[in-house]
C-alpha positions as CSV (number, residue, x, y, z in Angstrom):
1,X,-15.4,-6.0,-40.0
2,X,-16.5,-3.9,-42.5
3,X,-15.8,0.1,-42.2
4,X,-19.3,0.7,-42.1
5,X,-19.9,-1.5,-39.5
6,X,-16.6,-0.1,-37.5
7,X,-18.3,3.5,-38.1
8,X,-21.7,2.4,-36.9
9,X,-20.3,0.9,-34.1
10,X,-18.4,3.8,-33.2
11,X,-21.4,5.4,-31.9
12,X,-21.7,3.5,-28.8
13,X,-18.9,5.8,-27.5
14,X,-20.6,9.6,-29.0
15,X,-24.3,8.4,-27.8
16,X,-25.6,10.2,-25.0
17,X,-27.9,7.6,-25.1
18,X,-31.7,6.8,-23.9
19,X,-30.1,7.7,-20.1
20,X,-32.5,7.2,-17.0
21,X,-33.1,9.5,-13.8
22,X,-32.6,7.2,-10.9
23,X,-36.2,7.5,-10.3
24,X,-38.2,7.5,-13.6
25,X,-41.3,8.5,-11.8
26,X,-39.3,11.9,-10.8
27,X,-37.3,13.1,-13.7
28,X,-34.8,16.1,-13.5
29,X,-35.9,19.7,-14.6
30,X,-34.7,20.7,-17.7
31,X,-33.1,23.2,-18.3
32,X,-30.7,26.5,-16.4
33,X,-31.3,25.9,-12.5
34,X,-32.5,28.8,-10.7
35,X,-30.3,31.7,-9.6
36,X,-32.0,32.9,-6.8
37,X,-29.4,31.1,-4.4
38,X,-26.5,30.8,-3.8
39,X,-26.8,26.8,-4.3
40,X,-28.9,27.6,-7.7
41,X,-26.0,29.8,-8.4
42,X,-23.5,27.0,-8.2
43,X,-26.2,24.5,-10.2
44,X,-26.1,26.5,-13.0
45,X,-22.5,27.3,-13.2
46,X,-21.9,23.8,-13.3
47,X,-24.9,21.9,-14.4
48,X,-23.9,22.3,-19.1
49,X,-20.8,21.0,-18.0
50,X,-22.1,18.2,-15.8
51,X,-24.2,16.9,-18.6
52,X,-21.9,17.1,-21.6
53,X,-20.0,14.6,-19.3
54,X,-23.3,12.8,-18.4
55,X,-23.8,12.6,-22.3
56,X,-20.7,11.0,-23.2
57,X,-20.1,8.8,-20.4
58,X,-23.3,7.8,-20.6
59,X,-22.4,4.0,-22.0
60,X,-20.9,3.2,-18.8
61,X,-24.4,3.3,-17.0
62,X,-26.6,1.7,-19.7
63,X,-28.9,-1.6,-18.5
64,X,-30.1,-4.3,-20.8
65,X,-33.1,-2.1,-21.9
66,X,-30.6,0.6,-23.3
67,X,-28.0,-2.0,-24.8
68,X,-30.9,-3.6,-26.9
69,X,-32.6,-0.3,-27.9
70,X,-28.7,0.3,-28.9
71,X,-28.4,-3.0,-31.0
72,X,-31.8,-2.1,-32.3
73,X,-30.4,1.0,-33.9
74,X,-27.7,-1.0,-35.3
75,X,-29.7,-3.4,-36.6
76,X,-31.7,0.0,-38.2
77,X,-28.5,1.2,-39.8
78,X,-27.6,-1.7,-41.3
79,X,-30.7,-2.7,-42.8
80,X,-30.8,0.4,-44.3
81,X,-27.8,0.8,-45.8
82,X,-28.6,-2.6,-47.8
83,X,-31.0,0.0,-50.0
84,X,-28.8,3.3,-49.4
85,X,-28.0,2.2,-53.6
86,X,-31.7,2.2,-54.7
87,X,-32.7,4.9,-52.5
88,X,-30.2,7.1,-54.6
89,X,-31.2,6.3,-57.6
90,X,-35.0,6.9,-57.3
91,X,-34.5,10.7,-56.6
92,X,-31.6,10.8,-58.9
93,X,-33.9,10.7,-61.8
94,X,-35.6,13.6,-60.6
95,X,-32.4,15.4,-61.0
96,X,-31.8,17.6,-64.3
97,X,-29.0,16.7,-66.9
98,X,-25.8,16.3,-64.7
99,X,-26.9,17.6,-62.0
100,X,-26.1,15.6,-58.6
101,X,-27.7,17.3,-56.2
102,X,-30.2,20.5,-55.7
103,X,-29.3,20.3,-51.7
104,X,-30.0,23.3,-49.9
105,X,-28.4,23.4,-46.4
106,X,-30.7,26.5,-44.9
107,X,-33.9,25.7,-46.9
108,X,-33.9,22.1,-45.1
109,X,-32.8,23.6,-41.3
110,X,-35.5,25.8,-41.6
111,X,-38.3,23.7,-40.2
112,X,-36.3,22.6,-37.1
113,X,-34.9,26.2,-36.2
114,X,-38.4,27.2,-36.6
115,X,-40.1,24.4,-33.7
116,X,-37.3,25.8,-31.7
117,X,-37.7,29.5,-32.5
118,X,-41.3,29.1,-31.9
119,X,-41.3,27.1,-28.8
120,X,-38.9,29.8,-27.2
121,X,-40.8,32.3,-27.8
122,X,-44.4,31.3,-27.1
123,X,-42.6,30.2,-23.9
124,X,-41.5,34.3,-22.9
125,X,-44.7,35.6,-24.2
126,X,-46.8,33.4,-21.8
127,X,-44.1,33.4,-19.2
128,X,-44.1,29.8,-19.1
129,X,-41.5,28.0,-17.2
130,X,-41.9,24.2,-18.3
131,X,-42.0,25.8,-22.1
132,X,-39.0,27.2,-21.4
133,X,-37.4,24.0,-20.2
134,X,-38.6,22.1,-23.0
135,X,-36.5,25.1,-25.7
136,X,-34.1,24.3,-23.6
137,X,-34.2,20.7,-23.8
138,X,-34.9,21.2,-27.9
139,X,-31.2,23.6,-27.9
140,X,-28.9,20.7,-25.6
141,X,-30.3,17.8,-27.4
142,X,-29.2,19.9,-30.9
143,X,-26.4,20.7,-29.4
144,X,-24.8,17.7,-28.0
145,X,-26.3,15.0,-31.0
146,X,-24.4,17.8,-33.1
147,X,-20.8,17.6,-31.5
148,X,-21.5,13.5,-31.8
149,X,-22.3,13.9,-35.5
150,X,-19.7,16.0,-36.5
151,X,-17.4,13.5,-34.4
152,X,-18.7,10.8,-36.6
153,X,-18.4,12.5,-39.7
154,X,-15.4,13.2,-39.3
155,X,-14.2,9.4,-38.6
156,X,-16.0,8.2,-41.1
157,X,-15.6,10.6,-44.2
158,X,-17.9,9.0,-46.1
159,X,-18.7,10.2,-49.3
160,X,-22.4,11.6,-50.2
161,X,-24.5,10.3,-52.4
162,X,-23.9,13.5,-54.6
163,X,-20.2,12.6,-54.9
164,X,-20.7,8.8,-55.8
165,X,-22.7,6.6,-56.8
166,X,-21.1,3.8,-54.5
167,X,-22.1,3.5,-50.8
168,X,-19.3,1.9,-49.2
169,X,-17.1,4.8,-50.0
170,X,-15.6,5.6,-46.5
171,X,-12.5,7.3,-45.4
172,X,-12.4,9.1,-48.5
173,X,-11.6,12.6,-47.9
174,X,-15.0,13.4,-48.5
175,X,-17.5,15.7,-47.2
176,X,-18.6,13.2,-44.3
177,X,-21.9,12.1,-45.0
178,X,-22.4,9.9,-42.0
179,X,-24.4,10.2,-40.3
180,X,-27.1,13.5,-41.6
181,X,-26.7,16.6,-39.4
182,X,-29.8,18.2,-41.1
183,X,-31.7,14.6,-39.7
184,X,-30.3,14.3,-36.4
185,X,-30.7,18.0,-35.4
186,X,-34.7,17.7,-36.5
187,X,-35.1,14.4,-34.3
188,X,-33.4,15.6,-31.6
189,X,-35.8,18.8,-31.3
190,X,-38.9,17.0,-32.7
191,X,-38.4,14.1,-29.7
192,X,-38.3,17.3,-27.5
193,X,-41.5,18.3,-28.8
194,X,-43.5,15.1,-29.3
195,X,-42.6,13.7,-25.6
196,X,-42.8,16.7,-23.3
197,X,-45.7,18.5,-22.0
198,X,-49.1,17.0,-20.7
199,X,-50.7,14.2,-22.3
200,X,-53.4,15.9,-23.5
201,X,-52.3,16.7,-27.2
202,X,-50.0,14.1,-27.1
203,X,-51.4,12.8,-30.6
204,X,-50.7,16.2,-32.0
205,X,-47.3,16.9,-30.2
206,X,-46.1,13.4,-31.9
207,X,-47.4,13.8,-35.0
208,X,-45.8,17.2,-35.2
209,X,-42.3,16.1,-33.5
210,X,-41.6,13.2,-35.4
211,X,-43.2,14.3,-38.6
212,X,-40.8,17.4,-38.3
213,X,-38.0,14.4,-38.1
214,X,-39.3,12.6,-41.0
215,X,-39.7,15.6,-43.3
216,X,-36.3,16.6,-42.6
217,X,-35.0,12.9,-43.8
218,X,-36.8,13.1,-46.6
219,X,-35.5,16.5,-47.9
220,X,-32.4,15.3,-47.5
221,X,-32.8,12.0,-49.2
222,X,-34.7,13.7,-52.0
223,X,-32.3,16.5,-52.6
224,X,-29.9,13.9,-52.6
225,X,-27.2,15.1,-50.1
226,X,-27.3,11.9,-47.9
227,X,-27.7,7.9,-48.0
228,X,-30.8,6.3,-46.1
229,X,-28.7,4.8,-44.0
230,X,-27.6,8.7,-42.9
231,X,-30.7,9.5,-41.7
232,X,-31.5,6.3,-40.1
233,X,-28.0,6.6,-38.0
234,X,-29.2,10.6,-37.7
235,X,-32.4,9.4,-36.3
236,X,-31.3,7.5,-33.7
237,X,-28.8,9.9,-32.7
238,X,-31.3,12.7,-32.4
239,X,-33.8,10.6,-30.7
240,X,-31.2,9.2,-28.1
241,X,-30.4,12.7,-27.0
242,X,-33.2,14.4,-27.2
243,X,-34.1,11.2,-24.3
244,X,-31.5,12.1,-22.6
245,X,-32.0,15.7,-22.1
246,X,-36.1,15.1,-21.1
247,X,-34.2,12.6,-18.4
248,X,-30.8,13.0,-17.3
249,X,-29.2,10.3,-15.4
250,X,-28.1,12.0,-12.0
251,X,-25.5,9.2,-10.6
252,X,-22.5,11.5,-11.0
253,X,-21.1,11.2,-7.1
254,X,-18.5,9.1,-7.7
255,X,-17.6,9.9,-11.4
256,X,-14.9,12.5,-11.9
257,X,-12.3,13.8,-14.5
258,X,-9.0,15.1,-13.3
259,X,-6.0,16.1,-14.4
260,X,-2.8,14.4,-12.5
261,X,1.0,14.2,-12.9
262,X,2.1,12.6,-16.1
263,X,5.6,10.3,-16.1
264,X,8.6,12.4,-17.5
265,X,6.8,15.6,-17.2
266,X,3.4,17.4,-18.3
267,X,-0.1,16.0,-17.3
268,X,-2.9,13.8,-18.2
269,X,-6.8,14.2,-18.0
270,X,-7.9,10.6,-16.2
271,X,-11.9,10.0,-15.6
272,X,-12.8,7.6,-12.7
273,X,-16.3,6.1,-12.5
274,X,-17.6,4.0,-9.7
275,X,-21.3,2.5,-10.2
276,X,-23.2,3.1,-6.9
């Protein structure tokens, strides 16, 4: 297979995936659980840790709606990466003499931090609860498409656009282009934004969410730090977990890790999962 197509593929074992509540009609609150008892107490002691492992066992509960919205992705990413070469090259000539990149790192974060920023704190000065789950949301779905992209970048080490002119340059040493941070962090947050609330600015929320997620790819593309095929892959990331965070999967009874006796001495972490 070829090593993009191992990379790509790797991601069915990092997505935290388009998960489902058991009951769609009643999905989970986002968010800290209440402290004001002594079972809210335990909740929120243990509910970050419950869904990083939600997140990333997430594969092992996926139906035939989330397997083909996963091949769909796929099916995005490589497409993409069939013009990641002519992409390059159109906002290459925008560079100056030499010059392989104008990136800036901060400049393009700022519009995500910002939705976040903002939606926190309109959230404490109205003292709204369900704005404060949906930060919330916006700051897990950052958080855990991060880890995953960092993951992947570091299996992949694919080289940026801004160090070659060639692709297919994987396991490289170089900075790890795949898939864009930058692009999954903005999808994951702009998801947040454009699918939670009420319906009645839905429009707006939408067109601000994924145009925040859009913008961001662009930047990137344009500034030439990443392939198309980056932000594709960083888009479906983003969007995945930002899905998962709006609607957590809750069937957790009989899924465990543990650490047990290990032949010859020391231990070893095992994780059991039994579907219902």
């Amino acid at each position: 297979m070829h090593r993009a197509g191992v990379i790509a593929t790797a991601i069915v074992f990092f997505f935290g995936g388009p998960a489902r509540s058991v009951n769609a009609d009643e999905p989970l609150p986002i968010g800290p659980a209440p402290q004001d008892t002594e079972a809210g107490e335990q909740q929120g002691n243990h509910g970050l840790i419950s869904d990083i492992e939600l997140y990333f066992t997430a594969p092992l509960r996926w139906d035939a709606t989330d397997w083909t919205w996963f091949g769909g992705a796929l099916v995005a990413i490589g497409a993409s990466h069939h013009y990641d070469a002519q992409v390059r090259n159109h906002f290459v000539k925008n560079l100056g003499p030499g010059q392989v990149s104008n990136s800036d790192d901060v400049q393009d974060a700022l519009p995500t931090a910002g939705v976040f920023v903002a939606t926190w704190a309109y959230a404490n000065l109205t003292d709204d609860n369900d704005g404060r789950s949906e930060a919330w949301a916006m700051l897990e779905a950052a958080g855990l498409s991060g880890v995953t992209a960092y993951a992947l970048k570091y299996a992949g080490g694919r080289e940026g656009p801004d160090e070659t002119d060639n692709p297919n340059e994987w396991r490289k040493g170089g900075s790890g282009s795949f898939p864009s941070q930058h692009t999954t962090a903005a999808f994951a947050v702009g998801t947040v934004l454009a699918e939670s609330g009420n319906d009645e600015f839905r429009w707006l929320r939408r067109l601000l969410g994924y145009g925040l997620g859009a913008f961001t790819g662009y930047e990137r593309l344009k500034h030439n730090a990443h392939w198309l095929s980056d932000t594709v892959a960083g888009a479906a990331l983003g969007t995945a977990s930002a899905h998962f965070t709006m609607n957590r999967d809750t069937r957790t009874e009989e899924s465990s890790f543990s650490v047990v006796p290990a032949a010859g001495g020391g231990v070893m972490l095992t994780y059991r999962h039994s579907l219902p």
